[in-house]
Legacy VTK file of the C-alpha trace (Angstrom):
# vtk DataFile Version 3.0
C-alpha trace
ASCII
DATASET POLYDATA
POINTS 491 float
34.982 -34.427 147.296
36.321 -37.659 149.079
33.080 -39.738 150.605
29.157 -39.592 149.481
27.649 -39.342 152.761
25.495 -36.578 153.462
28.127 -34.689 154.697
30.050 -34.939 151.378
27.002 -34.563 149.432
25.340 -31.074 151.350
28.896 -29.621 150.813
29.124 -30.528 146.867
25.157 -28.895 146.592
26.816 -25.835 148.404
29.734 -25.648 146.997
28.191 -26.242 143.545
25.911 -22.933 144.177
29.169 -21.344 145.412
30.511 -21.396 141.289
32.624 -24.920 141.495
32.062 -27.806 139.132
32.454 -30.986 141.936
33.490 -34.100 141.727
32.196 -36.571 144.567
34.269 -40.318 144.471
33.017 -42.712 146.265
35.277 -46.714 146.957
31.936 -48.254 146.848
29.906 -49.580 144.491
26.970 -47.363 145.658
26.182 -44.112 147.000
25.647 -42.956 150.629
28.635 -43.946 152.597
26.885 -45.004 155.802
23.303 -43.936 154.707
24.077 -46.407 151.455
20.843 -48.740 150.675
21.073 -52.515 150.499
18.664 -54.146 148.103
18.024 -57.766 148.647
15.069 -60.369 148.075
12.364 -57.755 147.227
13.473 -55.388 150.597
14.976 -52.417 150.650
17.322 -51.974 153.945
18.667 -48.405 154.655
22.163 -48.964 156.012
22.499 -46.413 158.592
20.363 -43.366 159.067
17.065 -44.161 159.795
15.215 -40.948 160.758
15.412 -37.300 159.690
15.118 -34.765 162.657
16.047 -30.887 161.200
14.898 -31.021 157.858
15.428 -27.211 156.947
19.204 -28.639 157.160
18.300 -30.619 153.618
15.840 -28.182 152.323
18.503 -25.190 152.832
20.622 -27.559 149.656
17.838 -27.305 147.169
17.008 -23.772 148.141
20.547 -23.015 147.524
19.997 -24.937 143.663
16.732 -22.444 143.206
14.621 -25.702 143.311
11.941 -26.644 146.307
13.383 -29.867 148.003
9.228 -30.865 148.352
9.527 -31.340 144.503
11.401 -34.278 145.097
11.913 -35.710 148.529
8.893 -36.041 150.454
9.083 -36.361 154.272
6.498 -37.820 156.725
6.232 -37.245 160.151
6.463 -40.375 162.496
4.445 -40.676 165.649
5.209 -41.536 168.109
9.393 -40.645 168.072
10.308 -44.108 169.455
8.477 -46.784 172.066
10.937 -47.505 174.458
10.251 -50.993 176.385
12.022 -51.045 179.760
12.901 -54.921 180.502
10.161 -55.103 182.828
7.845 -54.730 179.596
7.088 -51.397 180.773
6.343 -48.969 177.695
6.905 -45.127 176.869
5.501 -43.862 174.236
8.420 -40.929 173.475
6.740 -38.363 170.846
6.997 -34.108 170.405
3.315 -33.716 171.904
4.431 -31.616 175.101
1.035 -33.365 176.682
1.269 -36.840 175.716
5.120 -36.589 177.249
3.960 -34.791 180.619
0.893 -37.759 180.861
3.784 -40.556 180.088
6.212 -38.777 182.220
3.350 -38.465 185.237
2.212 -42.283 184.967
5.927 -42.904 185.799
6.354 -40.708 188.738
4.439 -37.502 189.492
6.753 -36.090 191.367
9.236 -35.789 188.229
6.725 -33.656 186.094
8.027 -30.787 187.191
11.917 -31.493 186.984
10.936 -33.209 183.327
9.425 -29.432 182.306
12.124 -27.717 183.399
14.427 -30.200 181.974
12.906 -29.377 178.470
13.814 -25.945 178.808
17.011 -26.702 179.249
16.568 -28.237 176.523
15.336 -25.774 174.543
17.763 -22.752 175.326
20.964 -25.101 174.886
19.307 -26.121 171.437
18.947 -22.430 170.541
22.491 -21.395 171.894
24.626 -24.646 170.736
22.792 -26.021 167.642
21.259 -22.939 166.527
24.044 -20.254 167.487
26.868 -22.202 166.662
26.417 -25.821 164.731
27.490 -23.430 162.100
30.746 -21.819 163.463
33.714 -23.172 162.695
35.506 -23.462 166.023
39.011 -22.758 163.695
40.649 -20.540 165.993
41.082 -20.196 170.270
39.205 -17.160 170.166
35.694 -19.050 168.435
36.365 -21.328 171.929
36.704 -18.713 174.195
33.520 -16.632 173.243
31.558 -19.816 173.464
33.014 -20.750 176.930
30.477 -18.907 179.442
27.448 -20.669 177.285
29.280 -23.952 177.431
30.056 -23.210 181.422
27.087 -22.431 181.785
24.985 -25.202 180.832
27.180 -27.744 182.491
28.642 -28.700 179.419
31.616 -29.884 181.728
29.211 -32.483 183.008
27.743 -35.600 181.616
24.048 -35.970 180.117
22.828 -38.323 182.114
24.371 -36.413 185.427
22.680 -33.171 183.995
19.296 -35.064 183.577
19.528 -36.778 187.213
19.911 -33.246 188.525
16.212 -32.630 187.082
14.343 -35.810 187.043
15.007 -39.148 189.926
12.619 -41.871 188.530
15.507 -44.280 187.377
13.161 -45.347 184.159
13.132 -41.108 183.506
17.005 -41.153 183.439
17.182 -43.683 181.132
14.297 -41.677 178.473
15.637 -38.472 178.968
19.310 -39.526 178.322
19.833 -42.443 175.706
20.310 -39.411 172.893
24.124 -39.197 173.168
24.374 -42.989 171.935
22.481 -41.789 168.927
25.535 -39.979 167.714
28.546 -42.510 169.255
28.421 -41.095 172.856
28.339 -42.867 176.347
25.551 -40.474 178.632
27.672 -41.054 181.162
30.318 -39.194 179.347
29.435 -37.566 176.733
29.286 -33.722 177.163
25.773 -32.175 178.703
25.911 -29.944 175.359
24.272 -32.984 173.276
21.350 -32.490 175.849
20.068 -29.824 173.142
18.613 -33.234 171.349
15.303 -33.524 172.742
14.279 -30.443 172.260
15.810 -30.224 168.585
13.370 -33.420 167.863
10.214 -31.484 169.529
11.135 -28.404 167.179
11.503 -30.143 164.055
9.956 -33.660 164.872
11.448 -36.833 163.529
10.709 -37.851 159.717
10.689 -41.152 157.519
11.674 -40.482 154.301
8.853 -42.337 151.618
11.296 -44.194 149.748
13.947 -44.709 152.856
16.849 -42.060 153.319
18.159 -43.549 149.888
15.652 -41.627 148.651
17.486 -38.919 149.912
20.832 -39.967 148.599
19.325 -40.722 145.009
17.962 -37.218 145.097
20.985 -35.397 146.300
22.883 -36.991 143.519
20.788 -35.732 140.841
20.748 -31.898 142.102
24.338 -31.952 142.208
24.605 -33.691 138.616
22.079 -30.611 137.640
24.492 -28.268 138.989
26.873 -29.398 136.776
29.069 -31.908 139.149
29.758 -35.433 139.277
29.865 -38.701 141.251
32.203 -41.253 140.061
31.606 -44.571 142.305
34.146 -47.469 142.788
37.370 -45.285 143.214
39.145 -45.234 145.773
41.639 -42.585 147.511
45.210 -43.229 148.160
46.288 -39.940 149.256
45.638 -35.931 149.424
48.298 -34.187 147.317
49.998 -31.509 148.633
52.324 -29.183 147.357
53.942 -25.355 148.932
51.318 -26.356 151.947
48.333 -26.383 149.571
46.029 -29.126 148.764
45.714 -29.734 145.288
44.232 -32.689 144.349
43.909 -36.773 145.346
46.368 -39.663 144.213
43.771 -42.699 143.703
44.708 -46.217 144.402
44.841 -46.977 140.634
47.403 -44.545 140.542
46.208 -41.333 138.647
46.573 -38.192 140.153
43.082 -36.024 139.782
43.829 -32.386 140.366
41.611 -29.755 141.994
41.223 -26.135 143.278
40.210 -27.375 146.689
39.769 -30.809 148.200
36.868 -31.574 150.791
37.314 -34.980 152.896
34.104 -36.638 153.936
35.903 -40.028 154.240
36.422 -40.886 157.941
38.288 -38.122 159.662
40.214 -40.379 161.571
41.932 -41.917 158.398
41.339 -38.790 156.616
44.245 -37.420 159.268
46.007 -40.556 159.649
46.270 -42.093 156.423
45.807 -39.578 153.348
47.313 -36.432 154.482
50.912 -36.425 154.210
52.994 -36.122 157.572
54.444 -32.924 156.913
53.487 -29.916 157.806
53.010 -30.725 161.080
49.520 -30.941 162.655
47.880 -30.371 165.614
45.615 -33.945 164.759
49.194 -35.910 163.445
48.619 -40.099 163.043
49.803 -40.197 167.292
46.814 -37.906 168.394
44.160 -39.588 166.778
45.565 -43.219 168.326
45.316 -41.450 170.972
41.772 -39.912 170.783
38.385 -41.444 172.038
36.423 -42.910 169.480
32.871 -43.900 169.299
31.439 -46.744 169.982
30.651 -49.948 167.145
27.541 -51.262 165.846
26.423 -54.452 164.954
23.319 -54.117 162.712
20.883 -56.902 161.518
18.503 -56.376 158.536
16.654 -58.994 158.412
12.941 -59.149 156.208
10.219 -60.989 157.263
7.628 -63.069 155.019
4.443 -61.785 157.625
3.980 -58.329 159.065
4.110 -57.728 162.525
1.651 -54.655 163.124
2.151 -54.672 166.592
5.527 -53.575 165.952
6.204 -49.851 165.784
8.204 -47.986 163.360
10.931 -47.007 165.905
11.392 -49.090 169.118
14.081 -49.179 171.643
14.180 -52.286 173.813
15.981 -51.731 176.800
18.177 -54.584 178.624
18.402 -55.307 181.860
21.597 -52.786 182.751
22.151 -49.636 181.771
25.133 -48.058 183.374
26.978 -51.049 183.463
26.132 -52.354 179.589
27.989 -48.795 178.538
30.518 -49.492 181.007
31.276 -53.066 178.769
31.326 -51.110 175.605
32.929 -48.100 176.301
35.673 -48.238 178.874
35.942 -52.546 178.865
35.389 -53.011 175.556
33.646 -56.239 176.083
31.008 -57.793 174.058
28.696 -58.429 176.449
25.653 -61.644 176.179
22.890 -59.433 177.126
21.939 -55.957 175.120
20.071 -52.770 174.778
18.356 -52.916 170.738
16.999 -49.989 168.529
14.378 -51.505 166.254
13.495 -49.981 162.850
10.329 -51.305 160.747
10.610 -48.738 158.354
7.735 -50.550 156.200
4.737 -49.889 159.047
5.380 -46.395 157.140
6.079 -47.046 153.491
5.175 -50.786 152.181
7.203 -49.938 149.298
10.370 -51.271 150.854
8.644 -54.476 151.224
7.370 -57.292 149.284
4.220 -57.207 149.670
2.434 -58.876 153.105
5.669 -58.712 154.127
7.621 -56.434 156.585
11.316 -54.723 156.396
13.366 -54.136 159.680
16.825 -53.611 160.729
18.087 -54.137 164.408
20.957 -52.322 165.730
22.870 -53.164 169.090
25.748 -50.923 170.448
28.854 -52.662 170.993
32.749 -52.115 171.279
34.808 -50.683 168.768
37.698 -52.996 167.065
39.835 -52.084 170.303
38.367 -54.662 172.057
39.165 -58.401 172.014
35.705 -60.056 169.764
36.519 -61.738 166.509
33.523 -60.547 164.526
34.150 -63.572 161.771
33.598 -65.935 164.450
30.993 -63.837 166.777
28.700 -62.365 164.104
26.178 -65.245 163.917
26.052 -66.388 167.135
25.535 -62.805 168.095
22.620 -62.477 165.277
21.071 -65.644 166.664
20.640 -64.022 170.402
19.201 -61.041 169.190
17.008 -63.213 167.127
15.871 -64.982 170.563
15.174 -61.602 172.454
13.042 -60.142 169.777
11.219 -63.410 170.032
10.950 -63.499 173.678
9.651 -59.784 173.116
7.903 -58.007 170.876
8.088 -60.447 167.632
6.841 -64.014 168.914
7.371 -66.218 165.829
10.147 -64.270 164.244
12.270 -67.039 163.674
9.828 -68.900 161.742
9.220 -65.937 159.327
12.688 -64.423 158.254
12.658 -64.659 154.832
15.745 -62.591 154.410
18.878 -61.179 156.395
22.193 -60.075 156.591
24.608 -57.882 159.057
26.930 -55.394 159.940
29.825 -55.859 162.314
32.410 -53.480 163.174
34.734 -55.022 160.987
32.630 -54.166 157.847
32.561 -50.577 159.340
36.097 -50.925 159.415
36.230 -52.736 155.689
33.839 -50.730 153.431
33.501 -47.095 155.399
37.513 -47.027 156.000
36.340 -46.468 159.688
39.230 -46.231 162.185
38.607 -49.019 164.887
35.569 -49.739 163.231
34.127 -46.540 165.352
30.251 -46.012 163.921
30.608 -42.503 164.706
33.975 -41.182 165.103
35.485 -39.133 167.449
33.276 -40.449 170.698
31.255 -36.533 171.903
33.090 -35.929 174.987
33.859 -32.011 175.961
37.651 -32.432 175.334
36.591 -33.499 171.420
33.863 -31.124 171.066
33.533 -28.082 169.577
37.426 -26.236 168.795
38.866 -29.336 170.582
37.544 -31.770 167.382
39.481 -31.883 164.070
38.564 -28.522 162.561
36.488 -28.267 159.323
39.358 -26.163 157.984
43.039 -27.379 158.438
45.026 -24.080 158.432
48.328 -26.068 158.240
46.736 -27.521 154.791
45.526 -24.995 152.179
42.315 -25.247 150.569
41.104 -28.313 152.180
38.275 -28.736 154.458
36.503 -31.732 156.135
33.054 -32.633 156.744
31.327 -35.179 158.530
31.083 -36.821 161.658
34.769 -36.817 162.838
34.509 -32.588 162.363
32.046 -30.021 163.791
29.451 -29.769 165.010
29.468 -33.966 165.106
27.846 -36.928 164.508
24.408 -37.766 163.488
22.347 -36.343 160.143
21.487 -32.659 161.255
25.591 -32.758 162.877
27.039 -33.693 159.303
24.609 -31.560 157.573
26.131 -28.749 159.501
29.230 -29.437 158.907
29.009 -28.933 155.291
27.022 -25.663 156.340
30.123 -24.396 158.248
32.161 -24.203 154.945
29.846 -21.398 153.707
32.038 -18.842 155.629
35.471 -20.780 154.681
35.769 -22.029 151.370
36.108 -18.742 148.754
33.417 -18.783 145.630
35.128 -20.238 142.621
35.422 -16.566 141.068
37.264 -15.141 144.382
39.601 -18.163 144.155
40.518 -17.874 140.647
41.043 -14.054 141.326
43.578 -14.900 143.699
45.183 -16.986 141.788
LINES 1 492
491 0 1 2 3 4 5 6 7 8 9 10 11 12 13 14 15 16 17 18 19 20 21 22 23 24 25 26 27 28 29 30 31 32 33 34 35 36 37 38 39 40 41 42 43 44 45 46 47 48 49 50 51 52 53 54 55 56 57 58 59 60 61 62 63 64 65 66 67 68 69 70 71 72 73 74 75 76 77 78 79 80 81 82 83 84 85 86 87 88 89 90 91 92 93 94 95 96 97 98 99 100 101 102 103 104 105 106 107 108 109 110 111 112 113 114 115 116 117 118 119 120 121 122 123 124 125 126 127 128 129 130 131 132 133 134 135 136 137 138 139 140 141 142 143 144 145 146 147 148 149 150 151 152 153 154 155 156 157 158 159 160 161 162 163 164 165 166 167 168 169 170 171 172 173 174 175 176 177 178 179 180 181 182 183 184 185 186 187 188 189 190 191 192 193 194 195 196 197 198 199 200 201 202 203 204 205 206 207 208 209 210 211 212 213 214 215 216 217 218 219 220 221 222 223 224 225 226 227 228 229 230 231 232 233 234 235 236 237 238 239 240 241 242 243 244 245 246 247 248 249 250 251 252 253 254 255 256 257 258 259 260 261 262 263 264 265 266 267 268 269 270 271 272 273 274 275 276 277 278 279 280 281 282 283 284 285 286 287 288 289 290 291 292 293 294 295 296 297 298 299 300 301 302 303 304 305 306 307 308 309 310 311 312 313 314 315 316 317 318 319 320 321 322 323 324 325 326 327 328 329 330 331 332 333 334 335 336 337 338 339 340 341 342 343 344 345 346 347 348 349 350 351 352 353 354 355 356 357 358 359 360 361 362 363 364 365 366 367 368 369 370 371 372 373 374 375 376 377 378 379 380 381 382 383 384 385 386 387 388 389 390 391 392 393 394 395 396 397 398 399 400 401 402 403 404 405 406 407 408 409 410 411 412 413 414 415 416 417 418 419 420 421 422 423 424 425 426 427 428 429 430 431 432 433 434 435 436 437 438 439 440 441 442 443 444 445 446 447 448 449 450 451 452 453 454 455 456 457 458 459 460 461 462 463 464 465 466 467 468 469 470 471 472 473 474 475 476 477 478 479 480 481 482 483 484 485 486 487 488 489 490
């Protein structure tokens, strides 16, 4: 298993409960890949994921183990989802109470309630057709494609989110709430496919949860059920290549140079590099080195955590503080790729939940803004801080007067370091970017049928981006990878 993210670590619990003994290796010094946990002055900072939407995705791994995943992760609820402030100060409380979202929705414009309800069907039925019916299906062959074609017609999927959700609601400030979701997993609404409109709905379902303990918790806790099941997780070790021999994977060539050999080889590393820079060039494949240049990729993130030596209660534990554009912010990052002076921010204060990842009296946060992916022209050595410092300024012009006065404790992210530590191709935060032409049997396959016996999971694969996306991904080798017994049979 190449990568620790929860992609590579669901499919070592499942493929551990399949019969194999697994070996996860991870280049870093700590476990996670982008949902890694940086420990500094008394905070605790998760790296990346932040919330937990689809929890029977994680519970399904423990289930698998014959354990209870409530014996050892425990998962709160968070209420509301996320306050989004609109530039004008304006505030919408976002939450899974169907109620409390018609009242917000109504204060805004009445005349939208009934395009919002509708909406949420929508909602619902592409959640149970496209997350539901097939998050799990492989998409390997033409023919998965074809049978999923009149669903994928059908809800516009051809279309963008946020030209689905005009169609249904006209209040400009509705547009915006009831299509941000796609940037969640790397996509432009503008562009990304109306498929990812199943989001909403999937976070009324299964609500959105903090993990006590921050989504390291989760990692920590992965680790050990997989050590339980007999496998491993060697950190600090780095892969040069995938071996391949008679058009079958059989083990990794690490940059120290030993070979470590293995029935099957899973890549949870970046599936752009994964298919660029470890798999040999021969046999030839559909995703060769050119296509991936080639391919859109996701948007960057720059990402501030910064701990603070007061608590700011007024402060929620998600917030999304909107800038003054919308259309034409996404426009900068996606098609100029231009680093733009003003921003839209998603704002985690993860100890409003759970003062353990605080000192105490004190508060945790991170701060992440959208931006372009390496492709464009910023120097992130020379940006970073200046960038930091005008975020700074907004969140004290905002909601955190007096933040500057109080940071205590701080450090960021760039695109670069995505680039640098997760082996990210152009520094993308998310991959492959979720348009319809890299959706679905037109993304990099969780199976490569030109490569025997190896299999990739995580963002870059199906179903996607985002935690429930790569836990799925690992689900979808249920129905590929043999048990250990079958494969030894064979051989």
């Amino acid at each position: 298993m190449i990568g620790s993210g929860f992609g590579g670590l669901a499919a070592a619990v499942r493929l551990g409960s399949m019969g194999y003994r697994t070996t996860v290796l991870e280049r870093l010094d700590r476990p996670g890949g982008r949902a890694r946990v940086f420990e500094q002055d008394g905070f605790t900072f998760d790296a990346g994921p932040t919330i937990i939407t689809a929890p029977f995705l994680f519970e399904e791994l423990w289930e698998l183990a014959g354990e209870s995943m409530e014996d050892h992760v425990d998962l709160k609820p968070v209420d509301p989802f996320y306050t989004i402030r609109f530039d004008d100060g304006d505030v919408f409380r976002y939450s899974g109470d169907p109620l409390a979202m018609r009242s917000e929705v109504e204060r805004i414009s009445p005349s939208d309630v009934d395009g919002y309800e509708r909406l949420m069907k929508r909602s619902e039925e592409l959640c149970r057709v496209a997350f539901e019916g097939l998050g799990h299906v492989s998409f390997g062959n033409v023919g998965d494609m074809m049978r999923a074609a009149p669903d994928i017609l059908r809800f516009g999927g051809h279309r963008s989110v946020h030209d689905i959700v005009s169609s249904f609601v006209k209040h400009p400030k509705l547009r915006i709430v009831f299509s941000f979701h796609p940037l969640l997993i790397g996509g432009n609404p503008f562009s990304a496919s109306a498929v990812y409109g199943l989001i909403p709905y999937l976070e009324r379902r299964w609500g959105v949860h903090h993990a006590v303990g921050g989504t390291g918790a989760i990692v920590r806790e992965l680790i050990q059920l997989i050590k339980r099941q007999g496998g491993d997780l060697i950190l600090n070790t780095d892969v040069e290549e995938i071996i391949v021999e008679d058009g079958h994977s059989v083990g990794v060539r690490l940059t120290s140079g030993e070979d470590l050999r293995s029935d099957i080889v899973v890549s949870n590393a970046d599936a752009a590099t994964t298919l660029r820079d470890l798999l040999p060039s021969k046999p030839a494949r559909r995703w060769s080195p050119g296509a991936v240049d080639k391919a859109r990729h996701s948007m960057g993130l720059f990402v501030w955590y910064f701990g603070t030596k007061r608590q700011f209660d007024d402060v929620g534990h998600h917030s999304i503080l909107l800038g003054p554009r919308y259309r034409g912010l996404l426009d900068s990052i996606f098609k100029d790729k231009r680093l733009s002076e003003d921003f839209s921010l998603y704002l985690h204060r993860p100890s409003k939940a759970d003062p353990s990842l605080a000192p105490d009296g004190c508060d945790t946060f991170y701060v992440l803004s959208p931006v372009p992916h390496l492709d464009g022209d910023t120097d992130w050595a020379d940006a970073a801080e200046p960038y930091r410092q005008s975020i700074e300024r907004r969140l004290c012009e905002t909601v955190m007067p007096g933040l500057d006065e109080t940071i205590v404790s701080s450090r960021v992210l760039t695109p670069l370091d995505f680039k640098t530590d997760y082996r990210a191709f152009k520094g993308s935060a998310f991959s492959l970017e979720p348009v319809l032409t890299q959706s679905a049997w037109f993304r990099p396959h969780n199976q490569q049928r030109s490569i025997q016996n190896f299999f990739l999971v995580g963002a870059g694969t199906h179903p996607g981006a985002g935690v429930p996306g790569v836990l799925s991904s690992a689900r979808v080798l249920d129905k590929l990878v043999p048990n250990a017994l079958e494969l030894a049979t064979r051989r």
